[in-house]
N, C-alpha and C positions, 0 to 999 in steps of 0.2 A: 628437785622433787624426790621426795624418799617412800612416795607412796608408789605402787607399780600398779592398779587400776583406781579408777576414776572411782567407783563402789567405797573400797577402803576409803580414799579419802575425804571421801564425802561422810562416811561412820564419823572418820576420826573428827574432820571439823567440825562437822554437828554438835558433837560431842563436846567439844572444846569453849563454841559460842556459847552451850549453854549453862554451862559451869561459871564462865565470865560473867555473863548474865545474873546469875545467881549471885555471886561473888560481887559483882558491882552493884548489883539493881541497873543496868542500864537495860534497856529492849533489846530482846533477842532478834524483834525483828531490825531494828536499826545496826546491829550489830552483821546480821546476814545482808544489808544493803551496802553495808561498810567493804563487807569484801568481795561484792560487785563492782564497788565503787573502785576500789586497788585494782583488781584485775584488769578491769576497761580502762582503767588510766596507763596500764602498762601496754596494753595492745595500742594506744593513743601514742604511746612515746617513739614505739618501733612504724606504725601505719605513719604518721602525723608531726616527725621530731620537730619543732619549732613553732608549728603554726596553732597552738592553740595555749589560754593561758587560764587556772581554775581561779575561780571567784565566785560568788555568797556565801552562801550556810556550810557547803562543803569545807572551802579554804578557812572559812573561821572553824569550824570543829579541827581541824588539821593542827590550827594553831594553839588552840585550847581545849585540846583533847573532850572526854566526854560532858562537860561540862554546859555545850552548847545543846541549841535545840536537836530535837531529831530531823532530817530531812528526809527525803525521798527524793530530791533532783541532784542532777551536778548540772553547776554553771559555768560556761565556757565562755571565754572573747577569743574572738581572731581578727586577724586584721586584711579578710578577705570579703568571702559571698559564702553566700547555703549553696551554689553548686560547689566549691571545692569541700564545702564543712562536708556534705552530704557525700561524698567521691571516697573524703577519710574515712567515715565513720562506713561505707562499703568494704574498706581497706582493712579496717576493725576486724569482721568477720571471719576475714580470712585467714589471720594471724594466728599459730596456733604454735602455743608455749610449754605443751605437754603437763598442761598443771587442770586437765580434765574438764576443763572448761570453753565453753560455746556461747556464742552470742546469738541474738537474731535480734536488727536494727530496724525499725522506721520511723519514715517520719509520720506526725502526727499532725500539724501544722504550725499554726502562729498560737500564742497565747494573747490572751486579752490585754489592751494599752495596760492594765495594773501591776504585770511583773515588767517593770521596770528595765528597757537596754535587753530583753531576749526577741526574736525575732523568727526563730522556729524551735522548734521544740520534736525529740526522737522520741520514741519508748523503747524500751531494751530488755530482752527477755533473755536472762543466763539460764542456762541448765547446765548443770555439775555431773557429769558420769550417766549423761543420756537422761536424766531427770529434771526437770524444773526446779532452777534452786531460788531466784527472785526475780523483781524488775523493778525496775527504775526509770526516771526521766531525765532525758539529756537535754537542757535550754541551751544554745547559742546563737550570742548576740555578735555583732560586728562594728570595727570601730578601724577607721582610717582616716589617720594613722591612729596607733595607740597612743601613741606620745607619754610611755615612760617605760622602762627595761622593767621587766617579770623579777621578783623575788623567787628564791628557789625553798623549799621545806621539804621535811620526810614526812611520809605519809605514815598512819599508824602501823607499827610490826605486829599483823595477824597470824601471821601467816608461820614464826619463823619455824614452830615444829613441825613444819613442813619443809625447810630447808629453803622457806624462799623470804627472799629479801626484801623489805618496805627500799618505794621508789620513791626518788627523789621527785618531786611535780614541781613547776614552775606556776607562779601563783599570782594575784594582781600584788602589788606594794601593799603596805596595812595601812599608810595614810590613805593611799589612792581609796582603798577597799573602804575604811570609812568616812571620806566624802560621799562614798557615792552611795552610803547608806544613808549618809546625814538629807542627799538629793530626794531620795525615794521616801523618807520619812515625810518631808516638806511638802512633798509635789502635792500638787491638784490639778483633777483632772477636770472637763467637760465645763460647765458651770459653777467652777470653786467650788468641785466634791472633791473632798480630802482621802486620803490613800487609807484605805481598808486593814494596812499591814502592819498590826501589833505587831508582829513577830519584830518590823525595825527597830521598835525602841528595846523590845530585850535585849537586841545583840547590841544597842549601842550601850545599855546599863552592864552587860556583861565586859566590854569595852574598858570601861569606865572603872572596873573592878580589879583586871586583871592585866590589861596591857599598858606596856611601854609607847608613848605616841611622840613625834618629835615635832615641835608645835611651828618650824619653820614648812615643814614637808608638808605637815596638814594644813596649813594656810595656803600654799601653793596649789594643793588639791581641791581644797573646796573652790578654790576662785576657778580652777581649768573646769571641775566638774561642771557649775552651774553657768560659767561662761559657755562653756562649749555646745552643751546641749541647749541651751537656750529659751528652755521653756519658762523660768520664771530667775526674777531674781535673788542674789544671796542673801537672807537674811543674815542681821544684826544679832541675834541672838533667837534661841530655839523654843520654838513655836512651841504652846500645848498642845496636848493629842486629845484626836474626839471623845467625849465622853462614851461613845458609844464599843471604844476599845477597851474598856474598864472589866467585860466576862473572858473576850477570847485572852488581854493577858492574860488574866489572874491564871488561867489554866494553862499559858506559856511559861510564868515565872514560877508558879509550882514546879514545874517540869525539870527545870535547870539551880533550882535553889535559890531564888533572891525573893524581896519582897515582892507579895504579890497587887500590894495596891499602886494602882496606875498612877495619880498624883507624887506617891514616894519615886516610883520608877523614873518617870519624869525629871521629879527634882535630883535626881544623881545624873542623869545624861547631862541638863542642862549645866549642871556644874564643871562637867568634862569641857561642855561644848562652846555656851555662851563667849569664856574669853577669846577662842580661836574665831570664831564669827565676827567677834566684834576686833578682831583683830587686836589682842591685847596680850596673848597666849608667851611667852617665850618657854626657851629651853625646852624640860623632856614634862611630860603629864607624869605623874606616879603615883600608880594607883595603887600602893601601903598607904600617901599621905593623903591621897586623892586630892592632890592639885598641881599644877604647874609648879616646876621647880628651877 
């Protein structure tokens, strides 16, 4: 850290996110949750080494820099209980890295059956230099066993004019990660109501655009996903989405640049998707030609 009080460097970042800001169009305020989001990950690596592993919206902006939607939560697996989650993220607080930054953790409870595999949910309040600088939500869910080894990625470099280092996170797999969005797109709930969350099909059309997927991994994935949990089985190929998802896209796919009509959206996922469901998929997806190759 090359700043010597918490004040200065709180000037200097400001400063910094909103130039970036300016400079990209990206949100200043997702860009000030961004480096919430770094910091808590690092007090998470020193409190927590091993037992926890990121996934949704987080770990795909990770992967696809800003191009993804904005969030406001991180998503955690472990392969324990909320009394040990809840013990770390006390451990959190405590950690201090002399880079002027504070936490304060709680919990807030469960989320509603619609987010998908979370089980409790924190709220986290940073303040930078004795000031309130954001907050954020921490969802974590639990899975025993996990039954597959964490990928590892760097996290965005925010930070470096400040002399500090983007951290390396351990992350779900990217097939793992999109079965188990292709799950949550599918699911229904209660009496065959279908899941509320456009946001799935953006990430998997941005998917579909820009990653590398290897079609033996992701057929292994989807069958562990919808075997495991149980709740419905794999489709043959990918379902349409309600028409009543057609306003909150359009205002998701603005947001990240792709088309904003829900039918086009659709028909690019399903082109990713279809052959891996129907089990047809070989080699790698590649999304220059956008197909199986």
């Amino acid at each position: 850290m090359k700043y010597r009080s918490g004040a200065a460097f709180r000037q200097a970042l400001e400063q910094r996110l909103l130039t970036r800001s300016r400079d990209r169009g990206t949100s200043l305020v997702r860009l000030r949750k961004a480096v919430v989001f770094d910091r808590l990950l690092v007090r998470l690596a020193i409190a927590a080494p091993d037992r926890w592993v990121l996934k949704g919206a987080l770990a795909l902006d990770f992967r696809l820099g800003e191009r993804t939607r904005t969030t406001k939560d991180m998503d955690l697996v472990r392969g324990d209980n909320e009394a040990a989650a809840t013990s770390d993220l006390i451990a959190v607080q405590a950690v201090d890295l002399d880079d002027f930054f504070t936490f304060d953790i709680e919990k807030v409870g469960a989320p509603g059956e619609m987010l998908e595999g979370v089980a409790v949910r924190y709220r986290v309040r940073a303040e930078l230099g004795g000031r309130r600088f954001e907050e954020v939500m921490v969802d974590i869910g639990f899975s025993d066993p996990l039954g597959w080894k964490p990928e590892t990625i760097q996290a965005p470099d925010l930070l470096a004019f400040a002399d500090i280092e983007p951290i390396e996170v351990p992350v779900l797999p990217f097939e793992q990660h999109v079965a188990e969005k292709v799950h949550a797109y599918t699911r229904t709930y209660g009496q065959g109501q279908r899941s509320s969350r456009a946001k799935d099909l953006i990430d998997l059309v941005l998917v579909k655009q820009l990653m590398v997927l290897d079609a033996a991994r992701l057929r292994s994935a989807l069958v562990g996903v919808f075997e495991g949990r149980r709740q419905q089985g794999l489709p043959d190929r990918l379902p349409p989405p309600p028409t009543d998802w057609a306003v909150p896209y359009r205002k998701l796919a603005k947001e990240v640049g792709i088309d904003p009509d829900l039918r086009a959206g659709y028909a690019e996922a399903a082109v990713l998707l279809d052959p891996a469901l129907a089990d047809r998929a070989t080699g790698r997806w590649d999304p220059e030609q956008a197909s199986w190759e």
